[in-house]
N, CA and C atoms of all chains as a GROMACS GRO file, in nm:
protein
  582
    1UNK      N    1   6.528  16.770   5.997
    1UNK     CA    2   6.511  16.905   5.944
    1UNK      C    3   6.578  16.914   5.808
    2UNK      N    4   6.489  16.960   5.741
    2UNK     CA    5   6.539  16.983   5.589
    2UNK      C    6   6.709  17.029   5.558
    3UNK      N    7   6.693  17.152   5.587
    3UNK     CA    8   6.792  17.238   5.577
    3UNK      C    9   6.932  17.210   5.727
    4UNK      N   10   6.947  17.125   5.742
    4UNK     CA   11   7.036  17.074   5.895
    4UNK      C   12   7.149  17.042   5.773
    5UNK      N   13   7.239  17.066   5.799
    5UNK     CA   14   7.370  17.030   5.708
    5UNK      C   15   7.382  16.919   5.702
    6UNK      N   16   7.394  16.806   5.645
    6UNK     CA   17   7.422  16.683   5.614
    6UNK      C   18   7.535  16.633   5.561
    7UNK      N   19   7.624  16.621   5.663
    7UNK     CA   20   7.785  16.608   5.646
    7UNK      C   21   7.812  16.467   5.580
    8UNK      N   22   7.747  16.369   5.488
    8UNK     CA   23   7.793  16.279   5.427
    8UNK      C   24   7.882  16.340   5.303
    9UNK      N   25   7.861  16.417   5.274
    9UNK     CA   26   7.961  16.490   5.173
    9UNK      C   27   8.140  16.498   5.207
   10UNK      N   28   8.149  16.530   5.318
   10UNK     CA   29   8.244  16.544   5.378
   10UNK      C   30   8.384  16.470   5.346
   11UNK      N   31   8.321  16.313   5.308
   11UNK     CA   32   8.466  16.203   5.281
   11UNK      C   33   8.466  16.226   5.080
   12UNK      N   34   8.588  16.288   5.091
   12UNK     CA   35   8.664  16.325   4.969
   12UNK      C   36   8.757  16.250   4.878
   13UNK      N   37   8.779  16.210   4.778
   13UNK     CA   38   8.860  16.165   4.694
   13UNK      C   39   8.961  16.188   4.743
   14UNK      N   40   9.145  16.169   4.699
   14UNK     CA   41   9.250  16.251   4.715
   14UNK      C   42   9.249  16.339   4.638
   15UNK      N   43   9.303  16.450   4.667
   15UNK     CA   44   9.380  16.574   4.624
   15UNK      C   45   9.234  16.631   4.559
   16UNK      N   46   9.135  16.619   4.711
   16UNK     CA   47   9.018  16.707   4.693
   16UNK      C   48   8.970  16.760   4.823
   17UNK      N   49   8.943  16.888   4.785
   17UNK     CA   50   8.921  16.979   4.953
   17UNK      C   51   8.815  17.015   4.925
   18UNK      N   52   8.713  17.108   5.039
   18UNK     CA   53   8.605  17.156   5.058
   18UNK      C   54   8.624  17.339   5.098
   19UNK      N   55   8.570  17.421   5.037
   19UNK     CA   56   8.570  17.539   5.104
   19UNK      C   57   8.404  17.541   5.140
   20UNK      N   58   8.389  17.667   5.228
   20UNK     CA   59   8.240  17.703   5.265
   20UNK      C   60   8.205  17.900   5.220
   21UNK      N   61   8.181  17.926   5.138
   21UNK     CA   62   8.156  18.062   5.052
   21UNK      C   63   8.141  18.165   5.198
   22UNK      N   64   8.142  18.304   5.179
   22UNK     CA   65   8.084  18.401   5.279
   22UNK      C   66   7.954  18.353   5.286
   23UNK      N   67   7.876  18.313   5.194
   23UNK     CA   68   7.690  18.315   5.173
   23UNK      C   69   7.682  18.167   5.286
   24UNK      N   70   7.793  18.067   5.292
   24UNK     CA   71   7.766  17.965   5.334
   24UNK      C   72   7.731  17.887   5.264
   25UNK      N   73   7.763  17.841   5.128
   25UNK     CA   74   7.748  17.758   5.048
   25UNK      C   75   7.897  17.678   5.035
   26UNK      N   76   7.875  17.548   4.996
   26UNK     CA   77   8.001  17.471   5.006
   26UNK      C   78   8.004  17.443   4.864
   27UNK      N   79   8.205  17.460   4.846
   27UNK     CA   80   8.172  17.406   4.705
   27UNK      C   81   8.328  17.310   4.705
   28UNK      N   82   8.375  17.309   4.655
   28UNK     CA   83   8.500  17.143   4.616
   28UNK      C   84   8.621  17.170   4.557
   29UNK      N   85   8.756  17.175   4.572
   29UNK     CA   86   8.826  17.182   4.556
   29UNK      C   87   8.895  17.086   4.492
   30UNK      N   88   8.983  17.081   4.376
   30UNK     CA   89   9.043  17.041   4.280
   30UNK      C   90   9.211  17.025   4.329
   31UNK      N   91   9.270  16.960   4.424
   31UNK     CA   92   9.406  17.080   4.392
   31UNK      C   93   9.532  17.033   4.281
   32UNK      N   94   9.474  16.924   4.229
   32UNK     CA   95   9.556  16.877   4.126
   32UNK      C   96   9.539  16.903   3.984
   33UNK      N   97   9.396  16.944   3.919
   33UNK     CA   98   9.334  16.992   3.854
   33UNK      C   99   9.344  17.152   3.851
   34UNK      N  100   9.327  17.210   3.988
   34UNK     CA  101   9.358  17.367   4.016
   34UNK      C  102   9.198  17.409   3.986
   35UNK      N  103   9.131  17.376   4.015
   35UNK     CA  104   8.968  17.408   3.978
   35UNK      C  105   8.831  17.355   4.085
   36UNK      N  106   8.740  17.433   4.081
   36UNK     CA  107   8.665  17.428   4.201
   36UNK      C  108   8.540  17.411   4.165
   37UNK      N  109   8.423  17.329   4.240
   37UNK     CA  110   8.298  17.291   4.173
   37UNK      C  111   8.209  17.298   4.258
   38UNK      N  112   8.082  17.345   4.196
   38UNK     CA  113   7.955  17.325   4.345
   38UNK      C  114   7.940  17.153   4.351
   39UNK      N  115   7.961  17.060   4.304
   39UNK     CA  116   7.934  16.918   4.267
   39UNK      C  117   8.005  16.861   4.375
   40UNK      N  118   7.952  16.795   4.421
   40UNK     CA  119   8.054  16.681   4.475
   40UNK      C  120   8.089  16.598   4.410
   41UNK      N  121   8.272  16.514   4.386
   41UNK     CA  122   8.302  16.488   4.308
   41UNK      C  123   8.309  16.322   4.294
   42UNK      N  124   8.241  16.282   4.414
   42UNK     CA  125   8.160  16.168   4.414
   42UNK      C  126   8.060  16.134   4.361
   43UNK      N  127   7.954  16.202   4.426
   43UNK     CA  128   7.816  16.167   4.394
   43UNK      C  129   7.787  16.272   4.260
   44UNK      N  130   7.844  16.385   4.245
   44UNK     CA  131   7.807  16.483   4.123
   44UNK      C  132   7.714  16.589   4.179
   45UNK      N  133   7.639  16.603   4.296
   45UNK     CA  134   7.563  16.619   4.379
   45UNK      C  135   7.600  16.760   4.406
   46UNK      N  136   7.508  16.860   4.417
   46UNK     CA  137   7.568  16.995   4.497
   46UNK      C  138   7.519  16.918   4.636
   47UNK      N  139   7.593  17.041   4.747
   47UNK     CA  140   7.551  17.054   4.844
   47UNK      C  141   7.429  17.119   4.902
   48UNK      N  142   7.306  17.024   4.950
   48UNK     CA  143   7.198  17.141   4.999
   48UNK      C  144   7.224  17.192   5.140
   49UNK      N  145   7.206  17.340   5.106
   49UNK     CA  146   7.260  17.427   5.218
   49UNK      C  147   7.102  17.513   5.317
   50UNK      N  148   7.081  17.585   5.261
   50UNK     CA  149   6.994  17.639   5.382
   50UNK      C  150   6.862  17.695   5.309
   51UNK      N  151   6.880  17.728   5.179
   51UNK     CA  152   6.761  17.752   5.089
   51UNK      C  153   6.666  17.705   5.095
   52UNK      N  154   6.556  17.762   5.095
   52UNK     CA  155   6.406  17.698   5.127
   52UNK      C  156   6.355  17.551   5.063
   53UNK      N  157   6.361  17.395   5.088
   53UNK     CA  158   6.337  17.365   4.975
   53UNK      C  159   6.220  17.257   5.025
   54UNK      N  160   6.155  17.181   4.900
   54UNK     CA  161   6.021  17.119   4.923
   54UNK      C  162   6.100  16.949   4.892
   55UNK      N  163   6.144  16.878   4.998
   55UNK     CA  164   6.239  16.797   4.929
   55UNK      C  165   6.133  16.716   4.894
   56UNK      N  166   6.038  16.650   4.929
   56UNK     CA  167   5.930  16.579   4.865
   56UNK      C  168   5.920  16.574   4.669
   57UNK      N  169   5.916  16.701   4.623
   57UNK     CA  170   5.892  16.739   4.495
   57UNK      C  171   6.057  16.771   4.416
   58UNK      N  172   6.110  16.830   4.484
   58UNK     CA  173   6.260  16.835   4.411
   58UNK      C  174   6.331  16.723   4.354
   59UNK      N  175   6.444  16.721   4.273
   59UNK     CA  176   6.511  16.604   4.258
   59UNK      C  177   6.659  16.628   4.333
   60UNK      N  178   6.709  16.534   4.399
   60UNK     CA  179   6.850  16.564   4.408
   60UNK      C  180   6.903  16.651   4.428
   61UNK      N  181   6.982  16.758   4.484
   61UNK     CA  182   7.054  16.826   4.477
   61UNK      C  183   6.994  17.004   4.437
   62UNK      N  184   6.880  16.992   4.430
   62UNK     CA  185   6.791  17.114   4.350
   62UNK      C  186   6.759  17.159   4.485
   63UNK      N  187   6.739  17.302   4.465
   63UNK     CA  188   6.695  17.402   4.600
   63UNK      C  189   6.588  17.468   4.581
   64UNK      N  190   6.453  17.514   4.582
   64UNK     CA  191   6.388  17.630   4.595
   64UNK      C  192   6.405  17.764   4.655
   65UNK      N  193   6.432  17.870   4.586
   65UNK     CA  194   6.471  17.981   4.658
   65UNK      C  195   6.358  18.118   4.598
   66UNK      N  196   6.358  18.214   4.652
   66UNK     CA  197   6.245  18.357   4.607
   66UNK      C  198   6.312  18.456   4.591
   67UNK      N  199   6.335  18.541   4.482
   67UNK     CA  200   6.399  18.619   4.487
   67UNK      C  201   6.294  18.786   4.573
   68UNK      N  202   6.342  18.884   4.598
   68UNK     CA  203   6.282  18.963   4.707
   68UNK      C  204   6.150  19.022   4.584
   69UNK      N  205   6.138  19.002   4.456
   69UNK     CA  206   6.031  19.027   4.445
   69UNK      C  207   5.917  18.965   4.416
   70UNK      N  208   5.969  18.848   4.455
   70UNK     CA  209   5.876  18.724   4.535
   70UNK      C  210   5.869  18.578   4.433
   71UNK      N  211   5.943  18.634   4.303
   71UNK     CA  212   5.939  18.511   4.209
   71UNK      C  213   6.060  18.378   4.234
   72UNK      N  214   5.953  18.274   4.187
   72UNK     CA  215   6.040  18.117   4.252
   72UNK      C  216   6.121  18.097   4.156
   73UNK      N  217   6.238  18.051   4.231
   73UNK     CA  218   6.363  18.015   4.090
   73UNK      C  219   6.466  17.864   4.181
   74UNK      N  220   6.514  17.825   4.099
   74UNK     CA  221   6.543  17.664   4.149
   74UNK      C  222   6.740  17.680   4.145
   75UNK      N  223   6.799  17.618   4.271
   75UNK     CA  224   6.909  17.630   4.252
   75UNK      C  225   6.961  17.455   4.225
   76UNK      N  226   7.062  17.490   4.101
   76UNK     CA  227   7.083  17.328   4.117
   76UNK      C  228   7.287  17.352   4.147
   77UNK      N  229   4.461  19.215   1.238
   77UNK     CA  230   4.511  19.142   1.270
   77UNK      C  231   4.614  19.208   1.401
   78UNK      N  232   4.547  19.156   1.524
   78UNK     CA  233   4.645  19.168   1.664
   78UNK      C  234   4.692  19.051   1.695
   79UNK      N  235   4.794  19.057   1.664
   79UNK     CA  236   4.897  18.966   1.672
   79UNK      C  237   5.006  18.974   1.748
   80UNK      N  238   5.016  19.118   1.813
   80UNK     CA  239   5.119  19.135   1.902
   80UNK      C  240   5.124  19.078   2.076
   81UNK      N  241   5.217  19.054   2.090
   81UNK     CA  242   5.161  19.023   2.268
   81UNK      C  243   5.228  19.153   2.317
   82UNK      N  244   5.109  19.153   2.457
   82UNK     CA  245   5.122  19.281   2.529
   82UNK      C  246   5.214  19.274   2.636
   83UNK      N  247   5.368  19.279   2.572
   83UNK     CA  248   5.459  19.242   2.692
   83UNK      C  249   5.441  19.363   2.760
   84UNK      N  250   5.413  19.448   2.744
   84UNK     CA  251   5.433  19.562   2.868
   84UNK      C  252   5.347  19.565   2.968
   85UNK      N  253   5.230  19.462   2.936
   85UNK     CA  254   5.164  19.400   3.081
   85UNK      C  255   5.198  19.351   3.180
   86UNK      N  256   5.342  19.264   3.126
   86UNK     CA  257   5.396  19.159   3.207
   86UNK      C  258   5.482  19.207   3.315
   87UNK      N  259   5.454  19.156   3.408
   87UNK     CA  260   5.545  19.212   3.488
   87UNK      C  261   5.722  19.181   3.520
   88UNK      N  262   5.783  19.274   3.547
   88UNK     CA  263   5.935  19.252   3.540
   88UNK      C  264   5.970  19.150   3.630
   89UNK      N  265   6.052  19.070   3.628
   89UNK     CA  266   6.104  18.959   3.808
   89UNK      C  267   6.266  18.963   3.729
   90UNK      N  268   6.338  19.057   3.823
   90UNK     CA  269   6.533  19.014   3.798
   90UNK      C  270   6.531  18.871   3.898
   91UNK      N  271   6.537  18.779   3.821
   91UNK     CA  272   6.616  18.658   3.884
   91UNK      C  273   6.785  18.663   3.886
   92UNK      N  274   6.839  18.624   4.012
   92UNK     CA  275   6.966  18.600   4.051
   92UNK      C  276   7.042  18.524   3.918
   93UNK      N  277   7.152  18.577   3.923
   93UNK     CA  278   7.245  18.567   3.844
   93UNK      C  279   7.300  18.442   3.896
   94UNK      N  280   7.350  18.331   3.774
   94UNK     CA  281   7.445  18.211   3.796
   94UNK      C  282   7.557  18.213   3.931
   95UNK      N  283   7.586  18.179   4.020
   95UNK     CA  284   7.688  18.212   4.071
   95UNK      C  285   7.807  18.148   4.029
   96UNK      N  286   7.931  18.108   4.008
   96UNK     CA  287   8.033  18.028   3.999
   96UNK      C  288   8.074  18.012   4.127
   97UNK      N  289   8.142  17.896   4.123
   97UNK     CA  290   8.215  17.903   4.268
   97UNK      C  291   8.360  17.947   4.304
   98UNK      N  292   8.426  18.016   4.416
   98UNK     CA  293   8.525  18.037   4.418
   98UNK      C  294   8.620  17.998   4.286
   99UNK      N  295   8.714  18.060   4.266
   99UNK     CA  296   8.794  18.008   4.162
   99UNK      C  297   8.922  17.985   4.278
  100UNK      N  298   8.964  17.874   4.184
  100UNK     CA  299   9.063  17.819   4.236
  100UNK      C  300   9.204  17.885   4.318
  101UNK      N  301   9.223  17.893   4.464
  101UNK     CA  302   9.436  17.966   4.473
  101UNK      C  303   9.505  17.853   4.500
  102UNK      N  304   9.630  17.850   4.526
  102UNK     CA  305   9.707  17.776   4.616
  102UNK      C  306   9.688  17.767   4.740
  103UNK      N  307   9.745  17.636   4.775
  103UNK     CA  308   9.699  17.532   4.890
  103UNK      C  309   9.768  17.640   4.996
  104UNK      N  310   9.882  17.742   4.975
  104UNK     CA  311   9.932  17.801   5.117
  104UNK      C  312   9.816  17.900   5.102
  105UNK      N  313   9.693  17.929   5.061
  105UNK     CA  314   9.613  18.007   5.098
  105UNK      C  315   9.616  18.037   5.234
  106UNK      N  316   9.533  18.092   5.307
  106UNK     CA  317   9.499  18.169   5.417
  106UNK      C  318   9.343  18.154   5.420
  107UNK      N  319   9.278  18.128   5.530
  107UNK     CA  320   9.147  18.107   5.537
  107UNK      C  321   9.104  18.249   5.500
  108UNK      N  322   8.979  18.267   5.412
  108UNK     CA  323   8.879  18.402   5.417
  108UNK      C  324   8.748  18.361   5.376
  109UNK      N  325   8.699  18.500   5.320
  109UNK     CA  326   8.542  18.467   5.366
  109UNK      C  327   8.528  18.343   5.235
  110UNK      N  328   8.583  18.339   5.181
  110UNK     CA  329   8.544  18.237   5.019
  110UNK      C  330   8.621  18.066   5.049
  111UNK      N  331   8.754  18.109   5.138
  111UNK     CA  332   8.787  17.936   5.176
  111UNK      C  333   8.796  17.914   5.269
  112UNK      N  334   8.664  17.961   5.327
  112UNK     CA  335   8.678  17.886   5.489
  112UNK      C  336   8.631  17.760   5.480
  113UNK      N  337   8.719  17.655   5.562
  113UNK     CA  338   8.645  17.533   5.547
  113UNK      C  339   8.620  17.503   5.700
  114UNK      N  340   8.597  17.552   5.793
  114UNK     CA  341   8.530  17.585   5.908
  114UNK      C  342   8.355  17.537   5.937
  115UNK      N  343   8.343  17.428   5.958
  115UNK     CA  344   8.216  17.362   5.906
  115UNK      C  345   8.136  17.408   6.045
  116UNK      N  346   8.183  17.429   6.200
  116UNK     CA  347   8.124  17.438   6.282
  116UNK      C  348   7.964  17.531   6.289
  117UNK      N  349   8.040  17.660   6.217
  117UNK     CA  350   7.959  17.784   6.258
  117UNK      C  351   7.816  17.748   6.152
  118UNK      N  352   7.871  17.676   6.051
  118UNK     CA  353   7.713  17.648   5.983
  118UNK      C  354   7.651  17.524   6.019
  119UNK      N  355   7.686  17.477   6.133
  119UNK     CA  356   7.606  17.338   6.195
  119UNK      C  357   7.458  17.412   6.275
  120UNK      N  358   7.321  17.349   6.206
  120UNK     CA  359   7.227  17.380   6.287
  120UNK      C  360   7.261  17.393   6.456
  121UNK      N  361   7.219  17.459   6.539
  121UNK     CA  362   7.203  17.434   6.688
  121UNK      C  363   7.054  17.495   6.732
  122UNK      N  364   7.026  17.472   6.860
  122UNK     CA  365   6.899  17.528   6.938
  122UNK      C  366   6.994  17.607   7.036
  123UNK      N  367   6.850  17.743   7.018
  123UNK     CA  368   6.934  17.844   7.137
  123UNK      C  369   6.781  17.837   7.222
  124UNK      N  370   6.802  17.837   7.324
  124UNK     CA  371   6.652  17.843   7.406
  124UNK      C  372   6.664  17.996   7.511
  125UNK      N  373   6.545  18.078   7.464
  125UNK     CA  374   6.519  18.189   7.492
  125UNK      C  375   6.443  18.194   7.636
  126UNK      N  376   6.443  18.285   7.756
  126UNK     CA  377   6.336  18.280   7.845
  126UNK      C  378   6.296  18.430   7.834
  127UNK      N  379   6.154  18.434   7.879
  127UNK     CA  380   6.069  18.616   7.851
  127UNK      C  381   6.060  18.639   7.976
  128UNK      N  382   6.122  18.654   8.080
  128UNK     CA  383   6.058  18.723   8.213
  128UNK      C  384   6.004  18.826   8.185
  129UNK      N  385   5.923  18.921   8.246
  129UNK     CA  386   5.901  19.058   8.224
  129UNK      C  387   6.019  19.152   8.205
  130UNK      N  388   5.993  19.247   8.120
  130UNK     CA  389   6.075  19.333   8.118
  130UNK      C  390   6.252  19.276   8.073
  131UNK      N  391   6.268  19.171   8.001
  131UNK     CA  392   6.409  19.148   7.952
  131UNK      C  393   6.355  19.181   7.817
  132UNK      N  394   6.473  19.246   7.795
  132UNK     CA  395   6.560  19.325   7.657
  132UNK      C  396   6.544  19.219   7.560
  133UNK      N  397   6.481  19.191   7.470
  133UNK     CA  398   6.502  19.084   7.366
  133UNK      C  399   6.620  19.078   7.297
  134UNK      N  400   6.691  19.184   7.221
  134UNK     CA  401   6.790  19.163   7.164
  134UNK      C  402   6.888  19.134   7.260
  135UNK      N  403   6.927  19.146   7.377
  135UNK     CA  404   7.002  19.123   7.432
  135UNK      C  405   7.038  18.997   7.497
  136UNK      N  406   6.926  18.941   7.525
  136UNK     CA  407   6.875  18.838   7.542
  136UNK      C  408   6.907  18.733   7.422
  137UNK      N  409   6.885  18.757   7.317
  137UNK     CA  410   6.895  18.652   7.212
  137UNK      C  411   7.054  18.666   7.187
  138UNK      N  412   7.111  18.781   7.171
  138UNK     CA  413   7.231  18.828   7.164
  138UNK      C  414   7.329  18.709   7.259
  139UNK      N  415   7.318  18.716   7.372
  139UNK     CA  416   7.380  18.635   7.523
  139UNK      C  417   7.364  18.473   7.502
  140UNK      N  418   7.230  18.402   7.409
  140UNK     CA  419   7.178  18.289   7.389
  140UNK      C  420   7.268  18.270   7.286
  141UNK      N  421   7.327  18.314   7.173
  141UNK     CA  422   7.426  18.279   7.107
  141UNK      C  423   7.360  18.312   6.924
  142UNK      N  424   7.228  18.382   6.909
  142UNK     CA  425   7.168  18.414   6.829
  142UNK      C  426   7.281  18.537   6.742
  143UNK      N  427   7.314  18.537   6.577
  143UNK     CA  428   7.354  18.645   6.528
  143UNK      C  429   7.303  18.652   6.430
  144UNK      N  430   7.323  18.744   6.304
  144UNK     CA  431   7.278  18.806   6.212
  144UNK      C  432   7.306  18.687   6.086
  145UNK      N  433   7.210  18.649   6.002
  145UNK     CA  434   7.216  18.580   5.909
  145UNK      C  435   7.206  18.452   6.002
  146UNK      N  436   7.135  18.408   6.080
  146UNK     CA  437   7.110  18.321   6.138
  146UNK      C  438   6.948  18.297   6.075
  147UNK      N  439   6.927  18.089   5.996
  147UNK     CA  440   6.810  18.113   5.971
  147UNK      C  441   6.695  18.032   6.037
  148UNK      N  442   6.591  18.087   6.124
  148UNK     CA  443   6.549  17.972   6.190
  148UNK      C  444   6.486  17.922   6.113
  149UNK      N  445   6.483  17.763   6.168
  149UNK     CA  446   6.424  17.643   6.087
  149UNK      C  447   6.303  17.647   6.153
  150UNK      N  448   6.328  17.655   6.310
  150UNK     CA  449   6.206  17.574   6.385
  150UNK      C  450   6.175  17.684   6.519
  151UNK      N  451   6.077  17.699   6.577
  151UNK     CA  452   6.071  17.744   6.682
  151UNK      C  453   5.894  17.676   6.794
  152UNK      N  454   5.967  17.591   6.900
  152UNK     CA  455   5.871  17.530   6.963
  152UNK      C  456   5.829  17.429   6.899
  153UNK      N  457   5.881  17.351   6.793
  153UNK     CA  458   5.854  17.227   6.713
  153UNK      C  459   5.754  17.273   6.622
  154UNK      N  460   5.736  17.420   6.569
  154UNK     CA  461   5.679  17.470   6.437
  154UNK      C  462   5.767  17.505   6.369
  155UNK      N  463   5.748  17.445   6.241
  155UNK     CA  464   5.820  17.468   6.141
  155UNK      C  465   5.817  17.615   6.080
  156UNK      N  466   5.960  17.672   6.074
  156UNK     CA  467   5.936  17.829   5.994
  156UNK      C  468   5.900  17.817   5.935
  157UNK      N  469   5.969  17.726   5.822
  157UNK     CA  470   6.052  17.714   5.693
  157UNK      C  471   5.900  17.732   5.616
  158UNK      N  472   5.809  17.698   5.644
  158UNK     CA  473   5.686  17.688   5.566
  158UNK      C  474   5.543  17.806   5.637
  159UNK      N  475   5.613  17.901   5.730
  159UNK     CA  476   5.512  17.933   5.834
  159UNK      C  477   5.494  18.100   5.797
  160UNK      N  478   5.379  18.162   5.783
  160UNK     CA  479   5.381  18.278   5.719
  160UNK      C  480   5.440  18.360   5.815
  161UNK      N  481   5.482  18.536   5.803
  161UNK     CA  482   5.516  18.608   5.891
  161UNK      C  483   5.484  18.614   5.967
  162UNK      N  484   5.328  18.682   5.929
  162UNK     CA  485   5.235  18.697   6.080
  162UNK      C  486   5.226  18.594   6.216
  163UNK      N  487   5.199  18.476   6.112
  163UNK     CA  488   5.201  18.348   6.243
  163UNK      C  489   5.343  18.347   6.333
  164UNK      N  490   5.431  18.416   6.231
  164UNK     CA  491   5.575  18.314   6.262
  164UNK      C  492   5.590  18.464   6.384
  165UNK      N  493   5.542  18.560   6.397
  165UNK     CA  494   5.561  18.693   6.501
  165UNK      C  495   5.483  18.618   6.577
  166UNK      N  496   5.341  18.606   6.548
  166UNK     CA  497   5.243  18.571   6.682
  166UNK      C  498   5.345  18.441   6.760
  167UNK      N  499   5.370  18.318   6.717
  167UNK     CA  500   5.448  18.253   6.791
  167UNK      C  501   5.555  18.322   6.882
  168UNK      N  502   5.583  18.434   6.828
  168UNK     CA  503   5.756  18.457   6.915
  168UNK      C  504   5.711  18.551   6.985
  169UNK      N  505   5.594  18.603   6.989
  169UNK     CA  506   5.532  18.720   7.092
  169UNK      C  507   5.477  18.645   7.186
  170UNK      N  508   5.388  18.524   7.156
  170UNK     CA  509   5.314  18.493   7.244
  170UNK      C  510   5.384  18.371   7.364
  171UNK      N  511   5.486  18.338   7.304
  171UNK     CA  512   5.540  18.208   7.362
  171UNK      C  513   5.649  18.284   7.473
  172UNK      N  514   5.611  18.184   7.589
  172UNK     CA  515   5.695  18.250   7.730
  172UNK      C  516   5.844  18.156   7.727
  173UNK      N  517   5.821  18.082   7.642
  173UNK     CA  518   5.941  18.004   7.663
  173UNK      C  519   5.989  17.964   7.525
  174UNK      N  520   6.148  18.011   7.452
  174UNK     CA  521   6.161  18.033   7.303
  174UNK      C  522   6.216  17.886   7.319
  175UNK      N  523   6.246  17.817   7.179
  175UNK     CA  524   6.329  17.703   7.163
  175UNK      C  525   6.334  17.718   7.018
  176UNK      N  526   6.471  17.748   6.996
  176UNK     CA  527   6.473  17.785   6.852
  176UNK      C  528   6.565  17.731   6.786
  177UNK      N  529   6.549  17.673   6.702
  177UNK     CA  530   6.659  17.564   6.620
  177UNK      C  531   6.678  17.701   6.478
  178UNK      N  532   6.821  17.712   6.500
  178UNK     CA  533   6.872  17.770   6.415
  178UNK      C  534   7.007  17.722   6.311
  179UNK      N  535   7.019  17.811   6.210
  179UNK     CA  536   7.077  17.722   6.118
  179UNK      C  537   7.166  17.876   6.053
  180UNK      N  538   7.306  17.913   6.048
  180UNK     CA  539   7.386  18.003   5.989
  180UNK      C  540   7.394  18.000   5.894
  181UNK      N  541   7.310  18.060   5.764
  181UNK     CA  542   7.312  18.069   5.637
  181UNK      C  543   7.304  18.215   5.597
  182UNK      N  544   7.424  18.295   5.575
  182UNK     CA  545   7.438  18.432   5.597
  182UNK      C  546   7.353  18.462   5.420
  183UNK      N  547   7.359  18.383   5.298
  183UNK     CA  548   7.347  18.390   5.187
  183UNK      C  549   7.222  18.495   5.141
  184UNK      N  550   7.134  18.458   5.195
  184UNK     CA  551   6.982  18.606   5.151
  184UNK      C  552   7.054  18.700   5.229
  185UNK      N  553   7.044  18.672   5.363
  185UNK     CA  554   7.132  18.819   5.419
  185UNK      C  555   7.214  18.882   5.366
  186UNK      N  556   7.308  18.872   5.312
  186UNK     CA  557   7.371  18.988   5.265
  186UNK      C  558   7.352  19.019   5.104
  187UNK      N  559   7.240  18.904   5.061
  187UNK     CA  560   7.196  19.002   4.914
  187UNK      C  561   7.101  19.106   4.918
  188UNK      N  562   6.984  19.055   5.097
  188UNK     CA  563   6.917  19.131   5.140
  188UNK      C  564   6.946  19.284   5.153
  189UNK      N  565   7.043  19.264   5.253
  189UNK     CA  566   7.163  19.385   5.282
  189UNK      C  567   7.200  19.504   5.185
  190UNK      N  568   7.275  19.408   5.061
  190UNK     CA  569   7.322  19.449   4.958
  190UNK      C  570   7.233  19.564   4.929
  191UNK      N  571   7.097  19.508   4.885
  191UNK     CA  572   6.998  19.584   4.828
  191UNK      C  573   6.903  19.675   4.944
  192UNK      N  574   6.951  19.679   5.060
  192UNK     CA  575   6.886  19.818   5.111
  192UNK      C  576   6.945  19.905   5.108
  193UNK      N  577   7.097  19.871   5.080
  193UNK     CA  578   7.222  20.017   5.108
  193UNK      C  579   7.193  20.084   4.982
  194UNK      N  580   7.153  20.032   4.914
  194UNK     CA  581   7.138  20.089   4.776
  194UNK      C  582   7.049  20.237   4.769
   0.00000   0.00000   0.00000
């Protein structure tokens, strides 16, 4: 399933953490730096989370999402 | 010489604004809604529904472990994610037996939200 969380992200550098947003988006923690990133600081990679996406046609890390008045816009 | 374009034909679309991510606190933080690192509640699961006559649906899905901002992926090995409304009702009306792979992504929900209180 596309959208199934895919916990390879999970194994972290040192003095790097993970939060998960209210929306449920994950983003990366810095704590030596003091700064936070949608990227993973491995791969450079966001996390794909639950957004509609066509992984066939996307590249990497890119999401398809609709906003409610129906126009397509790409999350990277 | 018309040379102008007729933007007032075009129609308006507000696309979502950049988000940033959390900004950075200290490590004695306190879990909330921005640093939870609580990975469970957004792990896909299947909740499997039964229709006897006369059971309460919400209550029913409610008891199965179904909540709000929950997004299904799958139901009966049809894919939502790609499946129009109408079909995606006729499936959940017509089927006596639910199997629903769901996935906690509260994120449209509460921009959804946002914009009906309005």
């Amino acid at each position: 399933m596309a959208a199934d969380l895919n916990l390879e992200w999970i194994s972290l550098p040192r003095s790097w953490t993970y939060g998960i947003t209210r929306g449920g988006r994950v983003f990366f923690i810095n704590e030596e730096a003091k700064s936070t990133t949608w990227l993973h600081p491995v791969t450079g990679e966001a996390v794909v989370t639950g957004h509609r996406r066509q992984s066939t046609d996307l590249p990497t890390g890119w999401e398809e999402a609709y906003t409610f008045e129906g126009a397509r816009y790409y999350i990277n | 010489m018309d040379s102008q374009i007729p933007y007032d034909d075009y129609p308006v679309v507000f696309l979502p604004a950049y988000e940033n991510p959390p900004a950075w606190i200290p490590p004695e933080r306190v879990p909330g809604p921005d640093y939870n690192n609580e990975l469970t509640q957004f792990l896909s699961q299947t909740i499997t529904l039964k229709k006897p006559p006369g059971m309460i649906p919400d209550s029913d899905a409610h008891r199965a472990g179904l909540q709000e901002g929950d997004q299904v992926l799958a139901v009966n090995d049809v894919d939502f994610q790609d499946t129009e409304h109408s079909k995606a009702l006729e499936i959940l009306k017509t089927a006596r037996e639910i199997s629903m792979h769901v996935h906690f992504f509260p994120y449209n929900y509460y921009h959804q939200k946002e914009r009906t209180v309005h």
